[in-house]
C-alpha positions in Angstrom: 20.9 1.1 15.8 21.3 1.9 12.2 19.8 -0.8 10.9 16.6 -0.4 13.1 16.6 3.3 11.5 16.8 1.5 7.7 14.5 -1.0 9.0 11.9 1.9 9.7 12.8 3.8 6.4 11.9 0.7 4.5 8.9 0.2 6.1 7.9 4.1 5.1 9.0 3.4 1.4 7.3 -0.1 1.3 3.7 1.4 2.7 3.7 4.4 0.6 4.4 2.7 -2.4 1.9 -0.5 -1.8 -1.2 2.3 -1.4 0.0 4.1 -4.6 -0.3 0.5 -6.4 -3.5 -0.3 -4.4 -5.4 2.9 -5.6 -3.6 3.4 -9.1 -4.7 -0.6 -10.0 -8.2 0.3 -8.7 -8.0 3.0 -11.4 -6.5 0.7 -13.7 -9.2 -1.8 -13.2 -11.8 0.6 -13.0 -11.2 1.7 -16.4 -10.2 -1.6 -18.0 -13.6 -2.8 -16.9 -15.5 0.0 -17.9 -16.5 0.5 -14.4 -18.8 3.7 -13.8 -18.1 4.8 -9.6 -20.6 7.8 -9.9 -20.7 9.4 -6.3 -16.9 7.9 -5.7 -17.8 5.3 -2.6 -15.9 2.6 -4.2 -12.8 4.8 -4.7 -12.9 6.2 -1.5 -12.5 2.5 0.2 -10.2 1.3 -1.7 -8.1 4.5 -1.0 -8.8 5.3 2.7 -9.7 1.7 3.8 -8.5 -1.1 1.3 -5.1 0.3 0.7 -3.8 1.9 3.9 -4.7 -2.0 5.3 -2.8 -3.7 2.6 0.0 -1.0 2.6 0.7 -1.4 6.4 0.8 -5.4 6.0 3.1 -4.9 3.3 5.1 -2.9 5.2 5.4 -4.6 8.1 6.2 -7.7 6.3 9.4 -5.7 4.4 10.2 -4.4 8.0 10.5 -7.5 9.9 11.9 -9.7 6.6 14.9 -6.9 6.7 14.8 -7.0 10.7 15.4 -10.7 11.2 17.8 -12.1 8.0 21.5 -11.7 8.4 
């Protein structure tokens, strides 16, 4: 039972970490390229579609890796 509970606390710390890389190397790229977003579209997906996707695979992935080792 416990280790379902970790299992499910990883999985919180492993998705909300993943977005704040997603969206803080957007900026990082962003402004390494020079890159002007003027209305903020392209911020916008990468924070509400981009990285929520790649943050739930992520965290998923850390869930079920801790779920099934010994």
């Amino acid at each position: 039972m416990i280790r379902i509970v970790l299992g499910l606390l990883l999985f919180a710390a492993v998705t909300l970490v993943t977005w704040l890389i997603v969206v803080a190397g957007y900026d990082a790229m962003a402004g390494g390229l020079d890159y002007h977003d003027f209305e903020g579209a392209t911020a916008m997906g990468v924070a509400v579609g981009i990285a929520p996707l790649v943050a739930l695979i992520a965290g998923f992935s850390a869930m079920i890796w801790f779920l099934i080792r010994r």
